[in-house]
N, CA, C and O atoms as a GROMACS GRO file, in nm:
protein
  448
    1UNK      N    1   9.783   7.744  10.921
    1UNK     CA    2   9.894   7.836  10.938
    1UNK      C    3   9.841   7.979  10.943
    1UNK      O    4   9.771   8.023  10.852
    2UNK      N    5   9.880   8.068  11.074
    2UNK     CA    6   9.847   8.219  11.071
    2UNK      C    7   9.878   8.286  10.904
    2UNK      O    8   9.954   8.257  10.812
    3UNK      N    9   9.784   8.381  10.926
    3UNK     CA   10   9.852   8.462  10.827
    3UNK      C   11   9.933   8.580  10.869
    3UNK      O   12   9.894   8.656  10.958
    4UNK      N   13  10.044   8.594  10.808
    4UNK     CA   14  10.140   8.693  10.842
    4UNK      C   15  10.140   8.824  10.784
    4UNK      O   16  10.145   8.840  10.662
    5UNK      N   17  10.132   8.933  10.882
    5UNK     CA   18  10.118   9.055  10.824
    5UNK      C   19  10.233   9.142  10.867
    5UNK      O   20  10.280   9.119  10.978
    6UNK      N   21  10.276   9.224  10.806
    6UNK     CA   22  10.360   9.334  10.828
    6UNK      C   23  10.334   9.453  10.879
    6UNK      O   24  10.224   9.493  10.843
    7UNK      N   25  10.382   9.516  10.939
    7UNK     CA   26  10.363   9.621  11.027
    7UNK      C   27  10.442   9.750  11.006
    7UNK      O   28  10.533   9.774  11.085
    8UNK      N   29  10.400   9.880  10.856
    8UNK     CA   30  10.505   9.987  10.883
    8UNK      C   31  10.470  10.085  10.970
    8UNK      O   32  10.348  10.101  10.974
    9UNK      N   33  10.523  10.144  11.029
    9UNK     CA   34  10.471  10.218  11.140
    9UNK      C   35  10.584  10.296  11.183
    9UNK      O   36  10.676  10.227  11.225
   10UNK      N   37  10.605  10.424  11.185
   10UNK     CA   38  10.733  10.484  11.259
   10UNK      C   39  10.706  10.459  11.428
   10UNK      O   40  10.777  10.397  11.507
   11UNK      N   41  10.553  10.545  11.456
   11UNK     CA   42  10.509  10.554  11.611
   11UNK      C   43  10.549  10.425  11.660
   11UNK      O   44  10.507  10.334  11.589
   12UNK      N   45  10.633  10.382  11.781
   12UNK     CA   46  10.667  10.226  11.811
   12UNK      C   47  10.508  10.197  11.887
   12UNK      O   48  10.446  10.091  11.873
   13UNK      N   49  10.455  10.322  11.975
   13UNK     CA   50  10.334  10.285  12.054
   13UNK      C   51  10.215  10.214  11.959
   13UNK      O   52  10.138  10.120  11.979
   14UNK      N   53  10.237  10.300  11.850
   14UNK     CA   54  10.074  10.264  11.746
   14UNK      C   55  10.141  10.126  11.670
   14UNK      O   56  10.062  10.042  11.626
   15UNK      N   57  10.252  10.108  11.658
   15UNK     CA   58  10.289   9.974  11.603
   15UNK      C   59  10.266   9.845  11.695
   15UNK      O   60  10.220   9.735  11.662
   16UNK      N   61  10.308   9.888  11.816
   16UNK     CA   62  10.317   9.725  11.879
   16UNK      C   63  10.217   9.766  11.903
   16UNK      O   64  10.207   9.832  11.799
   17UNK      N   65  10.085   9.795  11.977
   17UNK     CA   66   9.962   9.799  11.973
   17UNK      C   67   9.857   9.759  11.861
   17UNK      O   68   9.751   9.698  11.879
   18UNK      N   69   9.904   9.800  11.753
   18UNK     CA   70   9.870   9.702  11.618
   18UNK      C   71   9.930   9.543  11.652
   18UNK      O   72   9.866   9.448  11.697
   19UNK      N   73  10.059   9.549  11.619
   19UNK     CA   74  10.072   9.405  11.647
   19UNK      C   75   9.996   9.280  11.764
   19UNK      O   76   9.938   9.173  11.748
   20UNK      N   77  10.039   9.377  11.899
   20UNK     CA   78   9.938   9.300  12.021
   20UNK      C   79   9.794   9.248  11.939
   20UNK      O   80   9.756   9.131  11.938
   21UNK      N   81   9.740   9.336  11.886
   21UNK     CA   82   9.586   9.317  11.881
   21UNK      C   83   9.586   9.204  11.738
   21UNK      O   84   9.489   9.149  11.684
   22UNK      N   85   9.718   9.197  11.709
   22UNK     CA   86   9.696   9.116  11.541
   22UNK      C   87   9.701   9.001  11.614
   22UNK      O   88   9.615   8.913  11.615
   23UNK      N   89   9.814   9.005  11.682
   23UNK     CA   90   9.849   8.831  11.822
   23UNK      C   91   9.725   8.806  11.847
   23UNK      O   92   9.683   8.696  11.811
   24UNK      N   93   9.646   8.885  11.903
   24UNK     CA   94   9.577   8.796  12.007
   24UNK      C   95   9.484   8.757  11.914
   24UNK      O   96   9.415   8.662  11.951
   25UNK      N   97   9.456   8.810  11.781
   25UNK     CA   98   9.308   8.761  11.744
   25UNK      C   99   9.381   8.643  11.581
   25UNK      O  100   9.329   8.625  11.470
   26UNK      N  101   9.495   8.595  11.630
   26UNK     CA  102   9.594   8.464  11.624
   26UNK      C  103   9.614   8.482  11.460
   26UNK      O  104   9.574   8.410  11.369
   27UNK      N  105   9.695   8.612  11.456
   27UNK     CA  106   9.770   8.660  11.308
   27UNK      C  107   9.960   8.635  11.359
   27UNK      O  108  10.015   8.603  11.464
   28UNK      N  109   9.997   8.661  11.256
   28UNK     CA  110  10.203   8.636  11.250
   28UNK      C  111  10.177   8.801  11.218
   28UNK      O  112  10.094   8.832  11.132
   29UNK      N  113  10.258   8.912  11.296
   29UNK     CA  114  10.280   8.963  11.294
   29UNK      C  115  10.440   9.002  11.320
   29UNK      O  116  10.517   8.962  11.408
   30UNK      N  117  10.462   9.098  11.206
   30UNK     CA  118  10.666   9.189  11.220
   30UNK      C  119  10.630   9.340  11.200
   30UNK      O  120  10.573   9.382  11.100
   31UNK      N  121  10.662   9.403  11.286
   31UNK     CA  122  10.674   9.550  11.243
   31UNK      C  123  10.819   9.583  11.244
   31UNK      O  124  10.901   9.541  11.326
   32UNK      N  125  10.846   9.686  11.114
   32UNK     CA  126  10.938   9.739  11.099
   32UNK      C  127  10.924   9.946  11.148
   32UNK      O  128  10.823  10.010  11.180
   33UNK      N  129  11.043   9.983  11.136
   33UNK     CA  130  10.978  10.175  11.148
   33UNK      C  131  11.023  10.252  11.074
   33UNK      O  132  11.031  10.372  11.100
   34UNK      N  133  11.066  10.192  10.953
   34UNK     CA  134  11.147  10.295  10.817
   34UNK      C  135  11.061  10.207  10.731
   34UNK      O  136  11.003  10.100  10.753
   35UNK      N  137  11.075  10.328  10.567
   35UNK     CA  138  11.007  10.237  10.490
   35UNK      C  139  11.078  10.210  10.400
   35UNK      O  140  11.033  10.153  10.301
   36UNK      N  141  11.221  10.248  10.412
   36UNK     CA  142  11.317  10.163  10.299
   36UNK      C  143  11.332   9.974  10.365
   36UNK      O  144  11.325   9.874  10.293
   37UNK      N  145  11.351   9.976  10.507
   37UNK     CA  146  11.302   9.835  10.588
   37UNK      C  147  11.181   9.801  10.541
   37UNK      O  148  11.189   9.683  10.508
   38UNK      N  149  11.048   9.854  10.518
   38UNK     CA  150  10.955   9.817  10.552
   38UNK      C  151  10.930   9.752  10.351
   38UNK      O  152  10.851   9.665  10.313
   39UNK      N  153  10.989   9.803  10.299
   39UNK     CA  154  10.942   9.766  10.107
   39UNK      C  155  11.054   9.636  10.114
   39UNK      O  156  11.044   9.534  10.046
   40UNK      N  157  11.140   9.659  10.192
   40UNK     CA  158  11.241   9.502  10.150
   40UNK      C  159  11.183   9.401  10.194
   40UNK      O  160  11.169   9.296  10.131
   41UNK      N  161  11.130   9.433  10.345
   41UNK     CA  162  11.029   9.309  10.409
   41UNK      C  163  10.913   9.272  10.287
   41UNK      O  164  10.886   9.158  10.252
   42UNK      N  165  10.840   9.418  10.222
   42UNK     CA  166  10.683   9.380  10.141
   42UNK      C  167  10.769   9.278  10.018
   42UNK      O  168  10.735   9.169   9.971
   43UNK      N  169  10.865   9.342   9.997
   43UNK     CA  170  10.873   9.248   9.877
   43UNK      C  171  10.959   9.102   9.904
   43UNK      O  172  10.967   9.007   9.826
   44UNK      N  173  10.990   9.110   9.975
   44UNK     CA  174  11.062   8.941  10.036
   44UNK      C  175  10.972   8.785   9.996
   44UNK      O  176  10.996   8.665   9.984
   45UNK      N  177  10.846   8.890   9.988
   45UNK     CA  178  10.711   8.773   9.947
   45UNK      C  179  10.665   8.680  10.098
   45UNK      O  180  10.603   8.580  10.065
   46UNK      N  181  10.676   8.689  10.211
   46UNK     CA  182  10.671   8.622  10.289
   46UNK      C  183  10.523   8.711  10.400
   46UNK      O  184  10.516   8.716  10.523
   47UNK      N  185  10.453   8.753  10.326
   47UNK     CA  186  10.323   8.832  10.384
   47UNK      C  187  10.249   8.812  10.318
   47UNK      O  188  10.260   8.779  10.200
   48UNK      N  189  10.103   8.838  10.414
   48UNK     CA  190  10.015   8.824  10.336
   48UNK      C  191   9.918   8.943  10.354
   48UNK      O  192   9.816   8.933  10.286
   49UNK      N  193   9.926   9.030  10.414
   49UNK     CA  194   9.874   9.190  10.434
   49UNK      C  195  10.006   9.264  10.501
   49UNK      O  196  10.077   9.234  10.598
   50UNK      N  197  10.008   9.398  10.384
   50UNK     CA  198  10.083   9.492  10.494
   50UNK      C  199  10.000   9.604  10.483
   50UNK      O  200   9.936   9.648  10.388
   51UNK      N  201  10.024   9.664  10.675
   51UNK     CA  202   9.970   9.768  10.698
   51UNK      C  203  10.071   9.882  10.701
   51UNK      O  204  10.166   9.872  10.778
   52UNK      N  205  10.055  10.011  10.607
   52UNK     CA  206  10.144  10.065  10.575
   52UNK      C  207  10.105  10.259  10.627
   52UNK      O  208  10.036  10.333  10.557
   53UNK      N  209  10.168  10.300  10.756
   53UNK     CA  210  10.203  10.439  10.733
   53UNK      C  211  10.242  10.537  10.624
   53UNK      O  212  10.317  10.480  10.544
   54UNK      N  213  10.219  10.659  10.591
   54UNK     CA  214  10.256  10.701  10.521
   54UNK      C  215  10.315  10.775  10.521
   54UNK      O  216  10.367  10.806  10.414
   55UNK      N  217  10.344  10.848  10.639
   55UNK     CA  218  10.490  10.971  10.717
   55UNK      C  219  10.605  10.849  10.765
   55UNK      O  220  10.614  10.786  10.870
   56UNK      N  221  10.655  10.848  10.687
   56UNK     CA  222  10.799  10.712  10.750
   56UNK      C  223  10.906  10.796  10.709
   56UNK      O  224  10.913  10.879  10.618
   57UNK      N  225  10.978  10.762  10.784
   57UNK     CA  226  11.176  10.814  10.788
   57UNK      C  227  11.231  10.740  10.659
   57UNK      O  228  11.186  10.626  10.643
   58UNK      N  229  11.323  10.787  10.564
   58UNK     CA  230  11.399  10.742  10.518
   58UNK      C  231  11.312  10.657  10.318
   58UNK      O  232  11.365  10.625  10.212
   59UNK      N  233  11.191  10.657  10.360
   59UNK     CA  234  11.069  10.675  10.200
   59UNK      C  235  10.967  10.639  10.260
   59UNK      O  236  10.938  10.535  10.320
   60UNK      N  237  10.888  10.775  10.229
   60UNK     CA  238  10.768  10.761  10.254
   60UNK      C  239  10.678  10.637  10.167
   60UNK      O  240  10.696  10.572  10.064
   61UNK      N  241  10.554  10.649  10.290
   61UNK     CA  242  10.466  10.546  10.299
   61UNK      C  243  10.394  10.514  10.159
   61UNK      O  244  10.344  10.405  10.134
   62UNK      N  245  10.396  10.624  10.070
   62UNK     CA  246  10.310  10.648   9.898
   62UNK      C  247  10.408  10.587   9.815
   62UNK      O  248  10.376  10.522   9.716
   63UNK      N  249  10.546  10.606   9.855
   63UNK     CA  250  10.654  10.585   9.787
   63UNK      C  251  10.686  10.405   9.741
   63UNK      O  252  10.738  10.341   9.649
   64UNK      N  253  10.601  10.375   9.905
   64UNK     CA  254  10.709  10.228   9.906
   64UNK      C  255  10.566  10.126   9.896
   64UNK      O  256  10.559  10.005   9.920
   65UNK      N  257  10.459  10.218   9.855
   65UNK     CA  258  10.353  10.134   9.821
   65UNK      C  259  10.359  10.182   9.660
   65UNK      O  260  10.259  10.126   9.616
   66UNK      N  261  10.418  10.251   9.554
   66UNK     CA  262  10.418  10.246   9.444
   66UNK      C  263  10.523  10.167   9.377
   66UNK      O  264  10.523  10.128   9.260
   67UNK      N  265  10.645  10.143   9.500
   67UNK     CA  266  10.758  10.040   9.409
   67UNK      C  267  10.692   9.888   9.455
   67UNK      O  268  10.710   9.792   9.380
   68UNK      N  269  10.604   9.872   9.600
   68UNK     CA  270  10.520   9.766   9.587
   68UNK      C  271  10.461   9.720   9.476
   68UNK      O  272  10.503   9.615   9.428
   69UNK      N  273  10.389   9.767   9.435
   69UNK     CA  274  10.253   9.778   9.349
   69UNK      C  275  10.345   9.675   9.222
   69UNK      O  276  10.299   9.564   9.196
   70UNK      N  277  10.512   9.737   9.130
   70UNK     CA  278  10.555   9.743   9.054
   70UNK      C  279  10.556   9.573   9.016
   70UNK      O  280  10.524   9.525   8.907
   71UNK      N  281  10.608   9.491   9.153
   71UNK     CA  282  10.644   9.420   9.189
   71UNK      C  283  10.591   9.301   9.222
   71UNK      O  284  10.641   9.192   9.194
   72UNK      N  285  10.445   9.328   9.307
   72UNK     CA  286  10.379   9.238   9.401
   72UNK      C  287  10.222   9.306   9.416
   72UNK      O  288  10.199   9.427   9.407
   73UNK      N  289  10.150   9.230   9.433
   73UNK     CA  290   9.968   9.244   9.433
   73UNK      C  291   9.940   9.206   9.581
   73UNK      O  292   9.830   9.156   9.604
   74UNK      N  293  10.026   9.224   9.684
   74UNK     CA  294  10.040   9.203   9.832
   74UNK      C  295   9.933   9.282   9.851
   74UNK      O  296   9.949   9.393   9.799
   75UNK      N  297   9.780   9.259   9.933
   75UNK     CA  298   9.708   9.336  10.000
   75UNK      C  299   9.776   9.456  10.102
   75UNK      O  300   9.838   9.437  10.207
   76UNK      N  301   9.741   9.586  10.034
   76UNK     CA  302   9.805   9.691  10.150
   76UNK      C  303   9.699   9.776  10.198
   76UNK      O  304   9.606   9.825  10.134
   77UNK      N  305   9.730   9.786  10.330
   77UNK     CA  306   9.613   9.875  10.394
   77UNK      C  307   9.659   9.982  10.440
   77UNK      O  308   9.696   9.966  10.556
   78UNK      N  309   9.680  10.128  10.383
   78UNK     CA  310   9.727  10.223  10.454
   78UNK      C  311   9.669  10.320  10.563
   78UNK      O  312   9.566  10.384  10.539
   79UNK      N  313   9.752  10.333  10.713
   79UNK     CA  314   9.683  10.367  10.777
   79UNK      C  315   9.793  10.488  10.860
   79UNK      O  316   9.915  10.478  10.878
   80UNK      N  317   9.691  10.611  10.905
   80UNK     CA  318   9.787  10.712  10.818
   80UNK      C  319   9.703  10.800  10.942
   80UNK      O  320   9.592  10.769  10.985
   81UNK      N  321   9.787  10.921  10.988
   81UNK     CA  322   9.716  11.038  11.042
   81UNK      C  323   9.685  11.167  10.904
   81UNK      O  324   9.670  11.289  10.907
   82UNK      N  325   9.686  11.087  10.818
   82UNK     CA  326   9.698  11.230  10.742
   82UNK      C  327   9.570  11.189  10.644
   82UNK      O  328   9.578  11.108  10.552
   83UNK      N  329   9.431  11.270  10.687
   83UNK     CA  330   9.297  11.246  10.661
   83UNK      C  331   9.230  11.324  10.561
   83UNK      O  332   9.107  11.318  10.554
   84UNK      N  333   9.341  11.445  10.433
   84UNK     CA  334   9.258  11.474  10.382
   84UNK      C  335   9.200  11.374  10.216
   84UNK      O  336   9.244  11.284  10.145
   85UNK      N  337   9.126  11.428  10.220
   85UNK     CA  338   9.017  11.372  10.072
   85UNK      C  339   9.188  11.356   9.991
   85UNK      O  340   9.232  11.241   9.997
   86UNK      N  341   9.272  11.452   9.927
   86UNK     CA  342   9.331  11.422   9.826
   86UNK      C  343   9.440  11.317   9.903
   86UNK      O  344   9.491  11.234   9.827
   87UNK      N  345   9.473  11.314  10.019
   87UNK     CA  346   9.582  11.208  10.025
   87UNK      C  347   9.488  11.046  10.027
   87UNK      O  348   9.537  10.944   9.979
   88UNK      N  349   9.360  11.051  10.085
   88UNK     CA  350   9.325  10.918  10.049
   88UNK      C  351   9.319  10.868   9.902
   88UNK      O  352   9.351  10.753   9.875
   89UNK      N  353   9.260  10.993   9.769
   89UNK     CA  354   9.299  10.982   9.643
   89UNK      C  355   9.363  10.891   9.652
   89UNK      O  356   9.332  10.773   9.667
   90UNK      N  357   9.509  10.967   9.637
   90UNK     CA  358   9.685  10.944   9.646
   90UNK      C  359   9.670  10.822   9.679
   90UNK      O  360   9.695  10.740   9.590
   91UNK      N  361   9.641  10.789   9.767
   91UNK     CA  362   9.676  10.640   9.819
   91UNK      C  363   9.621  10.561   9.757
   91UNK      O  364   9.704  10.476   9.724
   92UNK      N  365   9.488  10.527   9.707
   92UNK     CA  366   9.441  10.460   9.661
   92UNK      C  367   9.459  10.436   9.491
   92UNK      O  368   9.471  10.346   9.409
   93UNK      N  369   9.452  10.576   9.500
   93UNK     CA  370   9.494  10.541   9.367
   93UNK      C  371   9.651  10.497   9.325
   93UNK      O  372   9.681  10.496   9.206
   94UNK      N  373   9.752  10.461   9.430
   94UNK     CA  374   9.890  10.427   9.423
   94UNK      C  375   9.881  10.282   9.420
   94UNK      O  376   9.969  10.212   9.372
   95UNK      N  377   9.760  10.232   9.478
   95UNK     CA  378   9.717  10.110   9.469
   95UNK      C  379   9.706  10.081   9.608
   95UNK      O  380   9.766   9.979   9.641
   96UNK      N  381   9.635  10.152   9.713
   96UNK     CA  382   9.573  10.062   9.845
   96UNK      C  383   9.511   9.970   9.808
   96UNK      O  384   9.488   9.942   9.690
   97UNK      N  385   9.478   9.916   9.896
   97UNK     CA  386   9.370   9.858   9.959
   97UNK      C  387   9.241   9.903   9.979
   97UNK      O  388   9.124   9.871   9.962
   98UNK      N  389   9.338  10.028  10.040
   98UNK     CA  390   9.243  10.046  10.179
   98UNK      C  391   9.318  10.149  10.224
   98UNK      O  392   9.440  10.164  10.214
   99UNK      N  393   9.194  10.258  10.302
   99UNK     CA  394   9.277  10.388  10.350
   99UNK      C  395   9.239  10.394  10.512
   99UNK      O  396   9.130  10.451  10.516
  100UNK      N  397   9.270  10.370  10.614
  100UNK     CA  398   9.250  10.388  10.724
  100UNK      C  399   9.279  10.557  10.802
  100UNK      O  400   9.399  10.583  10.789
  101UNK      N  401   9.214  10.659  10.868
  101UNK     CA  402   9.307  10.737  10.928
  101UNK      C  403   9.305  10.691  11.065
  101UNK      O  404   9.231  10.612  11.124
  102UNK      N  405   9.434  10.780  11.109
  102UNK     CA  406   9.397  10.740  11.243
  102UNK      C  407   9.380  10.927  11.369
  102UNK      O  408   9.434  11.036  11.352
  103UNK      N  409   9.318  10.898  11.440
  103UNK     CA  410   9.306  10.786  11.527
  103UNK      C  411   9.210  10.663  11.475
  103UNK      O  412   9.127  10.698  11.391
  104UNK      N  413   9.210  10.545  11.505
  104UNK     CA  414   9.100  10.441  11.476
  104UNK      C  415   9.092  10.364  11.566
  104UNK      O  416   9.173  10.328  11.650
  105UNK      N  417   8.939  10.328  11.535
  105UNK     CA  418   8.908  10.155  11.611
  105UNK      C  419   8.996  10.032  11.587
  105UNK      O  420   9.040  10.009  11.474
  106UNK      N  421   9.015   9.976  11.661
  106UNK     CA  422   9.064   9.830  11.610
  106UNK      C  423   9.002   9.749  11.481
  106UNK      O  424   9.047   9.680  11.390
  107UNK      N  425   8.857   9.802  11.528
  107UNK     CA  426   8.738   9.682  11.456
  107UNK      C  427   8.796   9.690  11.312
  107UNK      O  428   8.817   9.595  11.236
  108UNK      N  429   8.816   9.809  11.292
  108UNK     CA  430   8.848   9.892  11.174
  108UNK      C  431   8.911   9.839  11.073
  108UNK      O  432   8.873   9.861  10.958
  109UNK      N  433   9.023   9.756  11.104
  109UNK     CA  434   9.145   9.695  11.057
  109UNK      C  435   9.147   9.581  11.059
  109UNK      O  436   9.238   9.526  10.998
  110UNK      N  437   9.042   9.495  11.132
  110UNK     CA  438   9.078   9.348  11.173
  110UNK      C  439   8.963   9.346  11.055
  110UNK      O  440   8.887   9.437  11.023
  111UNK      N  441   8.975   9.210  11.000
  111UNK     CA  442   8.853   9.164  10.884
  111UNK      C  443   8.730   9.097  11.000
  111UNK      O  444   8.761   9.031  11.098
  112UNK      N  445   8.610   9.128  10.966
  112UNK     CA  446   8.524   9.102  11.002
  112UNK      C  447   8.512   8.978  11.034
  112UNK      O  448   8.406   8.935  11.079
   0.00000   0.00000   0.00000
């Protein structure tokens, strides 16, 4: 059985382009583009990585990976245009994963 990952992402281009590339290399991919949508999906329990923006409409991306965290030990990988030293801190220490900026490689994100 694929493993299913989640997709927060406001940009729809940088989302389904994530997703395409999760398809083809034969992952279950859902993207959502808010992150009050995107924490009901993380916590539904039905994932097994989410990749999480951190500029989202309606709670931000730090936000809805700290009521994650509260809840669920869901692998999160945040991937983010916003590249300085203290927001990767922030993130990680909110409990990433993982801090991606972007722009990025694909390679980047897919597990080796």
């Amino acid at each position: 059985m694929a493993q299913k990952i989640l997709i927060v992402e406001d940009e729809e281009k940088i989302a389904r382009f994530v997703e395409l590339e999760l398809l083809h290399e034969g992952y279950e991919a859902e993207k959502v583009f808010d992150g009050r949508t995107g924490l009901d999906k993380a916590l539904s329990g039905g994932f097994d990585l989410v990749v999480l923006d951190v500029m989202l409409p309606g709670l931000n991306g730090l936000e809805v990976l700290r009521r994650i965290r509260k809840e669920s030990d869901v692998p999160v990988i945040m991937l983010t245009a916003r590249d300085a030293v203290m927001d990767k801190v922030s993130g990680l220490d909110a409990g990433a994963d993982d801090y991606l900026t972007k722009p990025f490689a694909i390679e980047e994100l897919l597990p080796g």
